[in-house]
C-alpha positions as CSV (number, residue, x, y, z in Angstrom):
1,X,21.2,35.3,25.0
2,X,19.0,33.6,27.2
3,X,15.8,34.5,25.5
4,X,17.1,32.9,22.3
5,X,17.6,29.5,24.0
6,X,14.2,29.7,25.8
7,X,12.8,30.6,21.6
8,X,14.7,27.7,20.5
9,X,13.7,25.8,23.1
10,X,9.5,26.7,22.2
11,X,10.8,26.3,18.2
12,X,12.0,22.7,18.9
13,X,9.1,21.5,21.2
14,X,6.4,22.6,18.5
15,X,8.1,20.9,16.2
16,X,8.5,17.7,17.9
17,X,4.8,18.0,18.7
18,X,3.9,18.6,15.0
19,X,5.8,15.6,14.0
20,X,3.9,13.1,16.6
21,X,0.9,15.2,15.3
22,X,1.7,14.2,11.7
23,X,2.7,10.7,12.2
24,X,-0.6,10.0,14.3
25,X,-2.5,11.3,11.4
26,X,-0.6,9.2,8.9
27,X,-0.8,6.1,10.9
28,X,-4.7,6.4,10.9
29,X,-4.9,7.4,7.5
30,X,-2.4,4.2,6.4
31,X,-4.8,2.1,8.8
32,X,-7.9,3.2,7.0
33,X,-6.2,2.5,3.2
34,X,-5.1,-1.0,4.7
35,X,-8.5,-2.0,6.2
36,X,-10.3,-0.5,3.0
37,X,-8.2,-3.2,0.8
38,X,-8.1,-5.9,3.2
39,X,-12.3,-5.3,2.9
40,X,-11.9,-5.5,-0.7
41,X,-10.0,-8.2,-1.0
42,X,-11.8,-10.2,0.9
43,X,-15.0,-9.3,-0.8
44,X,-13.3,-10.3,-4.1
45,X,-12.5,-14.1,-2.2
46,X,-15.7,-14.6,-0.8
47,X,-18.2,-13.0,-4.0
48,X,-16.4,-13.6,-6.6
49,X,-15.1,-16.4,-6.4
50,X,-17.1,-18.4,-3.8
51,X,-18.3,-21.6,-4.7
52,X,-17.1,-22.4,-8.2
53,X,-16.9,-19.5,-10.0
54,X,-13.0,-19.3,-9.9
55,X,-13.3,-21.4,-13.0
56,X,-15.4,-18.7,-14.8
57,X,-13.1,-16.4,-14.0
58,X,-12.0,-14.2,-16.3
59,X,-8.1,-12.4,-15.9
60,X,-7.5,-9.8,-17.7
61,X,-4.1,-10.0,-18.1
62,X,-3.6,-13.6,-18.6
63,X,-1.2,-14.8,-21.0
64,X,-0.3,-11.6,-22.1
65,X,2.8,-11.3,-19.2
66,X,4.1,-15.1,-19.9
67,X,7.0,-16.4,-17.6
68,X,8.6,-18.1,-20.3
69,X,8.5,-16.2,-23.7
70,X,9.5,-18.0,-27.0
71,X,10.2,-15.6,-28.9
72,X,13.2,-14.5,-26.4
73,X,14.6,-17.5,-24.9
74,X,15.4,-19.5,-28.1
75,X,17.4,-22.1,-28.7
76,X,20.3,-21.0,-30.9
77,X,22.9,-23.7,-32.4
């Protein structure tokens, strides 16, 4: 009976050591994704629209998503 504690004892420290394992991996791997968008984000502020090219530019998906939408919200009466 003893040997079976001392097994479950081993099964549950790998386990715990698998998990901080993982979640280090994970964090770094979160970490890289964040700096990677940060990085492109701030490339997008400071190249494209330095100086005064915010006024050339171009969204794609501008006024196709409008807040207020005639066509629903009319006035009935």
């Amino acid at each position: 009976m003893t040997s079976f504690w001392l097994f479950l004892s081993k099964v549950f420290k790998f386990t715990f050591g698998f998990f901080d394992t993982f979640g280090n991996v994970l964090n770094w791997i979160l970490f890289i994704v964040c700096c990677t968008l940060f990085t492109y984000w701030c490339y997008v502020l400071v190249v494209k629209l330095s100086g005064d090219k915010d006024k050339d530019y171009y969204s794609p998906t501008e006024g196709k998503h409008p807040y207020y939408d005639p066509k629903i919200y009319k006035k009935e009466g």
